[in-house]
N, CA, C and O atoms as a GROMACS GRO file, in nm:
protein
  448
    1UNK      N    1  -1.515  16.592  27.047
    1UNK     CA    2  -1.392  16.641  27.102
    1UNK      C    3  -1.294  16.679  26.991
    1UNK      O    4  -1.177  16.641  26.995
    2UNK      N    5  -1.346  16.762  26.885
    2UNK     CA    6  -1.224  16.780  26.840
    2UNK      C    7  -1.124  16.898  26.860
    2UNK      O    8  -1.171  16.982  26.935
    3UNK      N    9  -1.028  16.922  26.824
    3UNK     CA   10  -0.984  17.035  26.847
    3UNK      C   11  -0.884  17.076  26.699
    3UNK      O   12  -0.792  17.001  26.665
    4UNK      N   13  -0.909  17.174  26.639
    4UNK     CA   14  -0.856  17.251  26.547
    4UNK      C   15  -0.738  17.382  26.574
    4UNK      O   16  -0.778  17.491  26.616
    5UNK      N   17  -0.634  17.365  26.553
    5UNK     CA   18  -0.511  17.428  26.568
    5UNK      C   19  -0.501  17.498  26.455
    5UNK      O   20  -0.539  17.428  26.362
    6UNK      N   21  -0.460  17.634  26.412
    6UNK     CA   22  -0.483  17.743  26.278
    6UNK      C   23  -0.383  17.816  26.274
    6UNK      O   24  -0.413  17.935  26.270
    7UNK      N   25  -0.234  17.787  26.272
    7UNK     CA   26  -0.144  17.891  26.237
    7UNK      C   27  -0.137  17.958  26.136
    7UNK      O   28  -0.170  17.888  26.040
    8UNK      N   29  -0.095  18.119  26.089
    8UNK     CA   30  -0.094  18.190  25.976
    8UNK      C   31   0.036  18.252  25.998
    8UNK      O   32   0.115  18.232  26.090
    9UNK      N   33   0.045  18.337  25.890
    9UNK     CA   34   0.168  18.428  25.912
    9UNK      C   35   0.091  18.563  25.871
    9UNK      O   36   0.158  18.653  25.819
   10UNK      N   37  -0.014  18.577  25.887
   10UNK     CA   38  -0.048  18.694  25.858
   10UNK      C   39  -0.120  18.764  25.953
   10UNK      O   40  -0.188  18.680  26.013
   11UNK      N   41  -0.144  18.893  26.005
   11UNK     CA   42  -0.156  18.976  26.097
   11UNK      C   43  -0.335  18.953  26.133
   11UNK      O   44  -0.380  18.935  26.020
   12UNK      N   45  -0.401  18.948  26.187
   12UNK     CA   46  -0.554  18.941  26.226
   12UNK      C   47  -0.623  19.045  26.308
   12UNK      O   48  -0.588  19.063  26.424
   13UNK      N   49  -0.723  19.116  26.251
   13UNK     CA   50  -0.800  19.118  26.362
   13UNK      C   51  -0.878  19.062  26.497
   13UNK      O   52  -0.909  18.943  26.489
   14UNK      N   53  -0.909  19.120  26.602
   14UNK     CA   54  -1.006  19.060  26.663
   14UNK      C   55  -1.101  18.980  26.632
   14UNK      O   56  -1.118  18.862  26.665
   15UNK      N   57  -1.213  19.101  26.518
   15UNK     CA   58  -1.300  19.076  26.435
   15UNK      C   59  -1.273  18.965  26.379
   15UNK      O   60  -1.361  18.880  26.394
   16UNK      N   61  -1.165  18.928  26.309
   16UNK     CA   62  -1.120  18.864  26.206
   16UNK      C   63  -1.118  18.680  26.274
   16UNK      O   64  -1.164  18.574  26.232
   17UNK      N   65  -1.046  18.717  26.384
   17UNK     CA   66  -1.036  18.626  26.489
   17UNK      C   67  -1.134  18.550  26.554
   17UNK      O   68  -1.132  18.429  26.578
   18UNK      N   69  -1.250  18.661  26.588
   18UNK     CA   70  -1.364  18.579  26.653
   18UNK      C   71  -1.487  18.523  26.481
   18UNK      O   72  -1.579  18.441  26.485
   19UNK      N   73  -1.451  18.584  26.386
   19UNK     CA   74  -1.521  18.528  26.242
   19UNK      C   75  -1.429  18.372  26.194
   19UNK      O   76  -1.472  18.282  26.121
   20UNK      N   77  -1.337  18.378  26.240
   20UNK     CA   78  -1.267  18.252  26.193
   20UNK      C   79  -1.318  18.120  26.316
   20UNK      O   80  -1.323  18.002  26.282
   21UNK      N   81  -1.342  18.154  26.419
   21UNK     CA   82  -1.380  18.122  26.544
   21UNK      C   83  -1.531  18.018  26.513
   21UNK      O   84  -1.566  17.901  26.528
   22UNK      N   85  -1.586  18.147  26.462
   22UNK     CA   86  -1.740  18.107  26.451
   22UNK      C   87  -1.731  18.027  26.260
   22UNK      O   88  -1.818  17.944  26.235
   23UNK      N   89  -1.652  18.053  26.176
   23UNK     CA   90  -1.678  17.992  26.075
   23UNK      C   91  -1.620  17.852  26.098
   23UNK      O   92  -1.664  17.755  26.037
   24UNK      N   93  -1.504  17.843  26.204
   24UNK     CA   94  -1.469  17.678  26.229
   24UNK      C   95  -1.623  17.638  26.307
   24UNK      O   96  -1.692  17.565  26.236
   25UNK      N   97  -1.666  17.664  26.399
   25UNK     CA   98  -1.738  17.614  26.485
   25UNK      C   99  -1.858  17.522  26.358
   25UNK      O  100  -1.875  17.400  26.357
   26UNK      N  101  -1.919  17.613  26.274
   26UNK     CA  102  -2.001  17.528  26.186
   26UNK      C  103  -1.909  17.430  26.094
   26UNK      O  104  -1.921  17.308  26.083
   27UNK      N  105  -1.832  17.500  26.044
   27UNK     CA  106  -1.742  17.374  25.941
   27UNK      C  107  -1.720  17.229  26.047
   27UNK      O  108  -1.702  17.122  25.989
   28UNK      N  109  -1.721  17.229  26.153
   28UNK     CA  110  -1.678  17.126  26.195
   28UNK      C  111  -1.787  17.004  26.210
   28UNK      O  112  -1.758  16.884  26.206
   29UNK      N  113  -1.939  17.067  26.230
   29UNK     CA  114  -2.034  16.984  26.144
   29UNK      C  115  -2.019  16.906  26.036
   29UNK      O  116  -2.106  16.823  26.010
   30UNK      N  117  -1.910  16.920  25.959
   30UNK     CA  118  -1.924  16.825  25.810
   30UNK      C  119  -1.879  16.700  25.863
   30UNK      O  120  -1.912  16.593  25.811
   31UNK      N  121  -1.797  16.709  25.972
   31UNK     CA  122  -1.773  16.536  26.030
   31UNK      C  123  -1.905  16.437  26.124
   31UNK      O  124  -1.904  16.438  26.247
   32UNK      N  125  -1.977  16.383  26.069
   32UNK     CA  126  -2.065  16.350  26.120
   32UNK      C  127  -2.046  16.301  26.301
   32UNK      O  128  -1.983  16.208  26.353
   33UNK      N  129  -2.140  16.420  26.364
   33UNK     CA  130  -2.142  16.368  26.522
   33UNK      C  131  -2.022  16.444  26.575
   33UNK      O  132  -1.957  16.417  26.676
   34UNK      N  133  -2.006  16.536  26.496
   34UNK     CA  134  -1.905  16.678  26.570
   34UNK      C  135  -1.966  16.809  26.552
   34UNK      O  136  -2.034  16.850  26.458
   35UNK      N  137  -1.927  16.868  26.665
   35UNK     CA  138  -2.017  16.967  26.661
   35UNK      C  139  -1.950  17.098  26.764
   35UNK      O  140  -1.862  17.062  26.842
   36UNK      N  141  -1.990  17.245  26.763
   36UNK     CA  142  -1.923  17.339  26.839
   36UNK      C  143  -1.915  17.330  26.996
   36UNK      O  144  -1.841  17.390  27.073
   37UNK      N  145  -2.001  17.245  27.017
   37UNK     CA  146  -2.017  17.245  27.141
   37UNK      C  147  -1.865  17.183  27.257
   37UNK      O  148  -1.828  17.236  27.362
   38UNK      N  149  -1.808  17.067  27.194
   38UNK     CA  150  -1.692  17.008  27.224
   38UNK      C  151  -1.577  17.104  27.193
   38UNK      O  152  -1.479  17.107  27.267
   39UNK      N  153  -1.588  17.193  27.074
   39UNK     CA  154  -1.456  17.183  27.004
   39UNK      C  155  -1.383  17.316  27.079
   39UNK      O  156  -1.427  17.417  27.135
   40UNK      N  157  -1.276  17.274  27.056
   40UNK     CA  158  -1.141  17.368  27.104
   40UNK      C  159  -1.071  17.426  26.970
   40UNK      O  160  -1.012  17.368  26.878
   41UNK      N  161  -1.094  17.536  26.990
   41UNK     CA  162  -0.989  17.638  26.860
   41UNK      C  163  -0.865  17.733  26.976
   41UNK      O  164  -0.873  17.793  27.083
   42UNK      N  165  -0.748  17.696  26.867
   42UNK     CA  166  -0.623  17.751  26.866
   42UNK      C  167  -0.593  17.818  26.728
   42UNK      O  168  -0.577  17.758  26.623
   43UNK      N  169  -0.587  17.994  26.752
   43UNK     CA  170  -0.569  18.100  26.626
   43UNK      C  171  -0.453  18.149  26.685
   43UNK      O  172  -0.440  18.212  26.789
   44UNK      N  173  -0.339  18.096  26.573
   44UNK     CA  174  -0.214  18.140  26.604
   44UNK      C  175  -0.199  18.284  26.494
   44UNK      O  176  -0.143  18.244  26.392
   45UNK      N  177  -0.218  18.379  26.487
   45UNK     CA  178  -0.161  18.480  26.368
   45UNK      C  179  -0.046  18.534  26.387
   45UNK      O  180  -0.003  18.573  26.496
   46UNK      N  181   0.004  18.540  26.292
   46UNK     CA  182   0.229  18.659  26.245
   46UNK      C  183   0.281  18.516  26.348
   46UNK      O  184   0.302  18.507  26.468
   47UNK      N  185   0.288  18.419  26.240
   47UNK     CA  186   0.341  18.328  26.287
   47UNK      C  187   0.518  18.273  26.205
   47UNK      O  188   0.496  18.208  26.103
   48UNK      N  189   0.612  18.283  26.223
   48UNK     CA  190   0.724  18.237  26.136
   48UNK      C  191   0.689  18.166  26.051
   48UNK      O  192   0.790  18.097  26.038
   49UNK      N  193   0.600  18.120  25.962
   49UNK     CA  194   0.520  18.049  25.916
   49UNK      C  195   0.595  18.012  25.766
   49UNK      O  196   0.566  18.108  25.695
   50UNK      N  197   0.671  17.925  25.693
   50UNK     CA  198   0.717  17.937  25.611
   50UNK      C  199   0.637  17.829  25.460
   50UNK      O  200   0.563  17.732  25.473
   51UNK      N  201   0.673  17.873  25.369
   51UNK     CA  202   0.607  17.748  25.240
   51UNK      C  203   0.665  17.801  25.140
   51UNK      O  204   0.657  17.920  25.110
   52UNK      N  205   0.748  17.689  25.064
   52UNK     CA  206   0.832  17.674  24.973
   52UNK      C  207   0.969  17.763  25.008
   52UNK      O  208   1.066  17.745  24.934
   53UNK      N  209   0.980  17.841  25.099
   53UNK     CA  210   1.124  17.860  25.150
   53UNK      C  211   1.078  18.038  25.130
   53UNK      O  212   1.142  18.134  25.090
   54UNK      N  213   0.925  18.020  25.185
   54UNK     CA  214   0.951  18.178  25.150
   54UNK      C  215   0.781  18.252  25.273
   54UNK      O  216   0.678  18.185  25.271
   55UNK      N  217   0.783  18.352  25.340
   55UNK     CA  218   0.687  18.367  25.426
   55UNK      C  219   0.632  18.506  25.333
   55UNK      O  220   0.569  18.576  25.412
   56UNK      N  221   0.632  18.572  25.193
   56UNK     CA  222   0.605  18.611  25.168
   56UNK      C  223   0.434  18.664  25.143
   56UNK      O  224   0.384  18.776  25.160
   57UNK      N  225   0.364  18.516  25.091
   57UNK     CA  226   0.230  18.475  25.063
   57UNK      C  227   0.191  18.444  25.176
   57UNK      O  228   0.270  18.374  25.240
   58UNK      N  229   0.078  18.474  25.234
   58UNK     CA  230  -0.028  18.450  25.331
   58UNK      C  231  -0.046  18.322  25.315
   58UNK      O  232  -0.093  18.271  25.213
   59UNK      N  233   0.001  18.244  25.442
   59UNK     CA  234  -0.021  18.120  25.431
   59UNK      C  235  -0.033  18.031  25.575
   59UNK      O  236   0.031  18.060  25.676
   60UNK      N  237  -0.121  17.924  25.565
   60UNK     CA  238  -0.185  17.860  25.677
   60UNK      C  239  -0.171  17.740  25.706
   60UNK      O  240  -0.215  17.656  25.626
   61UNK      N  241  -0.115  17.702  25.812
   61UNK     CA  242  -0.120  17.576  25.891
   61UNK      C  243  -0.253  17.540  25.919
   61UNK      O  244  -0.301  17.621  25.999
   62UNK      N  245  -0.348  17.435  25.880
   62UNK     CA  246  -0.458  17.387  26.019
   62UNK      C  247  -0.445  17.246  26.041
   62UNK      O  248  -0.443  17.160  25.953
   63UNK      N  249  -0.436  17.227  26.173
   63UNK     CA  250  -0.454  17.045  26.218
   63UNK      C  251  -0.554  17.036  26.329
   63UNK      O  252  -0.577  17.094  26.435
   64UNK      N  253  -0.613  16.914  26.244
   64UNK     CA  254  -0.767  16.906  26.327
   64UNK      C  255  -0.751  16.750  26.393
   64UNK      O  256  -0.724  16.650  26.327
   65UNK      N  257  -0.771  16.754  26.517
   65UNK     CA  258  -0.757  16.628  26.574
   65UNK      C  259  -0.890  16.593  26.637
   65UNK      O  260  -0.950  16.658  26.723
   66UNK      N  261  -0.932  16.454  26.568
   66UNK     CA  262  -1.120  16.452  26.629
   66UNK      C  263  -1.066  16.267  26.712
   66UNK      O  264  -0.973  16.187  26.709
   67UNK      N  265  -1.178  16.282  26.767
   67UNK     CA  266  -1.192  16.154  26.888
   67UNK      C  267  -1.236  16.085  26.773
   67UNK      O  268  -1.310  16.144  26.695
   68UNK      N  269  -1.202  15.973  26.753
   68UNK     CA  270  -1.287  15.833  26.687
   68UNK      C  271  -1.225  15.885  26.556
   68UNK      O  272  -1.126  15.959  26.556
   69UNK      N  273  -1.319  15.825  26.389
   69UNK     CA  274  -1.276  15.788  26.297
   69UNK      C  275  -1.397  15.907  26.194
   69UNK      O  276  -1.512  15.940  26.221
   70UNK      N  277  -1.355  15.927  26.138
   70UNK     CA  278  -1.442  16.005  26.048
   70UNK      C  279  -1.432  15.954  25.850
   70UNK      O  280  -1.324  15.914  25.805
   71UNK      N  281  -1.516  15.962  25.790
   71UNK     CA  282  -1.553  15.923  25.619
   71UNK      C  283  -1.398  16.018  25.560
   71UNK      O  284  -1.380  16.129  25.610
   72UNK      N  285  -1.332  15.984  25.491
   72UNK     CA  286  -1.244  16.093  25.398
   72UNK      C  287  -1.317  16.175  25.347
   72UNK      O  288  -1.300  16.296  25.364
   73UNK      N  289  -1.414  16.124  25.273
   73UNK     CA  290  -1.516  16.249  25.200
   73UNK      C  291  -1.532  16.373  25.286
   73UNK      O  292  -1.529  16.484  25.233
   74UNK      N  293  -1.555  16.355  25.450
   74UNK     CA  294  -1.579  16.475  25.531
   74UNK      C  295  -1.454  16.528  25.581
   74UNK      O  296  -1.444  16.599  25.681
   75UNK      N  297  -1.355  16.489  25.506
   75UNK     CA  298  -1.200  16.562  25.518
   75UNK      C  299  -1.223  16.620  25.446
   75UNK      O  300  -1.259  16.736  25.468
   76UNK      N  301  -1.212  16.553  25.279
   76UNK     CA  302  -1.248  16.650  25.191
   76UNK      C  303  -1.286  16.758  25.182
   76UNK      O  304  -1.217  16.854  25.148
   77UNK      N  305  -1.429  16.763  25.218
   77UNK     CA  306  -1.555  16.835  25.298
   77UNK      C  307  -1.473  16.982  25.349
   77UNK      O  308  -1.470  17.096  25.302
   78UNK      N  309  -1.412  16.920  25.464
   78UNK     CA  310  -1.402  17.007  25.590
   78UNK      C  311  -1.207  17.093  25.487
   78UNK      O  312  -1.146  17.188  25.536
   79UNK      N  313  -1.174  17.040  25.388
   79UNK     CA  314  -1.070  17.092  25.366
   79UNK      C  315  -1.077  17.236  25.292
   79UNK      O  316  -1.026  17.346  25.313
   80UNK      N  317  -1.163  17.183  25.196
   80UNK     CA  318  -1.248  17.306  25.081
   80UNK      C  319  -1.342  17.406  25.200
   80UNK      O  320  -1.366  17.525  25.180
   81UNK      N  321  -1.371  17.357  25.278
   81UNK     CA  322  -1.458  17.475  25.367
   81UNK      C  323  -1.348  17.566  25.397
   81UNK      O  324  -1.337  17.682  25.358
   82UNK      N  325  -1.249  17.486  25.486
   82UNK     CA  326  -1.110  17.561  25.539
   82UNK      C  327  -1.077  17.684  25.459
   82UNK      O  328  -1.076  17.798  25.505
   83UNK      N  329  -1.043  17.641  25.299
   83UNK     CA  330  -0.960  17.711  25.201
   83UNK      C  331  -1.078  17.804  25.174
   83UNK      O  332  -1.039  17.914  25.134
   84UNK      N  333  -1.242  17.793  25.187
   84UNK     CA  334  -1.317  17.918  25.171
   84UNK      C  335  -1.320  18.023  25.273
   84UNK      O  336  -1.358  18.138  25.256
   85UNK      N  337  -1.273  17.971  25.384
   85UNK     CA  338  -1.324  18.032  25.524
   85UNK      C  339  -1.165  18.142  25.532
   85UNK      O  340  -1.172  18.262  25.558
   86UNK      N  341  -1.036  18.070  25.503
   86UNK     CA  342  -0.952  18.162  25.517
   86UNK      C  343  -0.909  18.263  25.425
   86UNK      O  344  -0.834  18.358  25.449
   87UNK      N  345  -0.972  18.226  25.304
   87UNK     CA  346  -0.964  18.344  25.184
   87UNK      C  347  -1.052  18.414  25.220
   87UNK      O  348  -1.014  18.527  25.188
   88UNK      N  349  -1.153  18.423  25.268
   88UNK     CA  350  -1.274  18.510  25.256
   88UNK      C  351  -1.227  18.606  25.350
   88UNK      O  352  -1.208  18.726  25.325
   89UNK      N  353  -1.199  18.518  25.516
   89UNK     CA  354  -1.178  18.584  25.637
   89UNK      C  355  -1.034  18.711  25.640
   89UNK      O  356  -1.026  18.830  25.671
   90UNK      N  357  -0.920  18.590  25.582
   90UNK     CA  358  -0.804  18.680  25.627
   90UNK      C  359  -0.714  18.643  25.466
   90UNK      O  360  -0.597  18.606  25.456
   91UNK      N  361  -0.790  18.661  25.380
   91UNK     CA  362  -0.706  18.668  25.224
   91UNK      C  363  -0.602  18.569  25.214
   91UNK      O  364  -0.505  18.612  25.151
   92UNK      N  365  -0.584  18.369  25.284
   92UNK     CA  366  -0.518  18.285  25.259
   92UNK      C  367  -0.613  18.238  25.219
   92UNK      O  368  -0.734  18.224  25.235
   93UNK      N  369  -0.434  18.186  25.092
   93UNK     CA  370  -0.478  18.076  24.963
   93UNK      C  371  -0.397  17.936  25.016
   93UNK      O  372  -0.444  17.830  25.057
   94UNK      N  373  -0.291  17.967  25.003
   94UNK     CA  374  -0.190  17.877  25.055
   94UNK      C  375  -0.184  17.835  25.232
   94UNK      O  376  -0.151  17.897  25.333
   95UNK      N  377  -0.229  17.716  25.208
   95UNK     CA  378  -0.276  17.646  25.308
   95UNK      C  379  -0.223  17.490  25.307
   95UNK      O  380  -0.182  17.442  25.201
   96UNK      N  381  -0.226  17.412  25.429
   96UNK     CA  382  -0.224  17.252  25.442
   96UNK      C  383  -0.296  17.260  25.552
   96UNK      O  384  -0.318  17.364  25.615
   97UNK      N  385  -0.345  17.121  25.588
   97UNK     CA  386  -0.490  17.097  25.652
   97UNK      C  387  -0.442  16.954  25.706
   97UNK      O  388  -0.421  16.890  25.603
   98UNK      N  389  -0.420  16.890  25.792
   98UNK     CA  390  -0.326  16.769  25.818
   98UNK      C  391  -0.479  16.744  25.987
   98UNK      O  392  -0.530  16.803  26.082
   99UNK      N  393  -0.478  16.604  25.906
   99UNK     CA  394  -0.600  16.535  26.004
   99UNK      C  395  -0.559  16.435  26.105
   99UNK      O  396  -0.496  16.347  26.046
  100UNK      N  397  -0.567  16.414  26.217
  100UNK     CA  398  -0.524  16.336  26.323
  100UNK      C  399  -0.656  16.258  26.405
  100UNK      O  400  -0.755  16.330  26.420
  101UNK      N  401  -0.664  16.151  26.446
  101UNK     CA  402  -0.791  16.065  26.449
  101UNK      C  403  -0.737  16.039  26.560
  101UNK      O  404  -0.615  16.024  26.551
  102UNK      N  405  -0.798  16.024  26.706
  102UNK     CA  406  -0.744  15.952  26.830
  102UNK      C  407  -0.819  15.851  26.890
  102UNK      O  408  -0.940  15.846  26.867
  103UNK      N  409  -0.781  15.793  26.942
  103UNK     CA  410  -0.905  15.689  27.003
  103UNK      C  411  -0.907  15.715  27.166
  103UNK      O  412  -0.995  15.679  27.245
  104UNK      N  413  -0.813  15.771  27.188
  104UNK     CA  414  -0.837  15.838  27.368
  104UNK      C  415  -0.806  16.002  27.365
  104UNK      O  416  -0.709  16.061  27.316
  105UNK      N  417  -0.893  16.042  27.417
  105UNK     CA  418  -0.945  16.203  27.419
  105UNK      C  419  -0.988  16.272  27.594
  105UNK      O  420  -1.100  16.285  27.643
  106UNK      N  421  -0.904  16.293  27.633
  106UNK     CA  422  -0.926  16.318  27.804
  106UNK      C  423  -0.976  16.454  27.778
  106UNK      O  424  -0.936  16.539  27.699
  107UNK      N  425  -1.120  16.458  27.904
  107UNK     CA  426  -1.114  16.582  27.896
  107UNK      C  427  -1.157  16.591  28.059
  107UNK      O  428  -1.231  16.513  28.118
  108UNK      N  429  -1.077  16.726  28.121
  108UNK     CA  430  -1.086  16.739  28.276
  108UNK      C  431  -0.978  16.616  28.325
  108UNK      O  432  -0.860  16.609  28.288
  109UNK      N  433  -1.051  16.516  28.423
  109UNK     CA  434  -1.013  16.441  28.460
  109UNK      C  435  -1.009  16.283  28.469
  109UNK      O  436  -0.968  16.208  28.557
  110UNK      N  437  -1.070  16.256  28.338
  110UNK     CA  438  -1.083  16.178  28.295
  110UNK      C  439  -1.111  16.147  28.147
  110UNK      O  440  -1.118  16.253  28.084
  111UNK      N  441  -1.129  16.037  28.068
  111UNK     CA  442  -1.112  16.024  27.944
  111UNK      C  443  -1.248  15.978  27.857
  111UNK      O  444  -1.339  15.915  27.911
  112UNK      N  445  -1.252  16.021  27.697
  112UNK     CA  446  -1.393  15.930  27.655
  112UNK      C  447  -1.356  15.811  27.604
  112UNK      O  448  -1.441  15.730  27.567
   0.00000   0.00000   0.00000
């Protein structure tokens, strides 16, 4: 169950959109026992998006919130994937990556 939230301030394609889509879906493998099948993506792009007092530089919000507890190493992991996936995809360098761990995760109408 996790779900990954991706604000930018920079303009996207479709293309661009459904490649960021599919490059989260595997990155999210590096947390052991997560996988595309659960996960929920939110691609916010031309977002007011500010860092260091300035929206000049292409730059990215992501917060990933997974059910249960995951190794730091696969933060690590999953942070350096992030910073390859959005330079490659949509030319961000400047990025933060902020991890949230829950222990109740509803999905529908009831909870895991």
């Amino acid at each position: 169950m996790p779900f990954i939230d991706c604000k930018m301030n920079v303009d996207i394609t479709k293309e661009q959109e459904t490649e960021l889509k599919d490059e989260f879906g595997k990155a999210i493998e590096l947390i052991p026992g997560k996988s595309e099948n659960w996960l929920m993506v939110n691609i916010q792009p031309k977002c007011a998006l500010y860092f260091r007092g300035s929206n000049e530089k292409p730059t990215a919000m992501i917060s990933v919130t997974v059910y249960g507890k995951a190794n730091p190493n696969a933060y690590d992991a999953l942070t350096a994937r992030f910073h390859t996936i959005l330079t490659n995809v949509a030319g961000i360098e400047e990025m933060y990556v902020s991890y949230s761990e829950t222990s109740n995760f509803g999905y529908n109408r009831s909870n895991f």
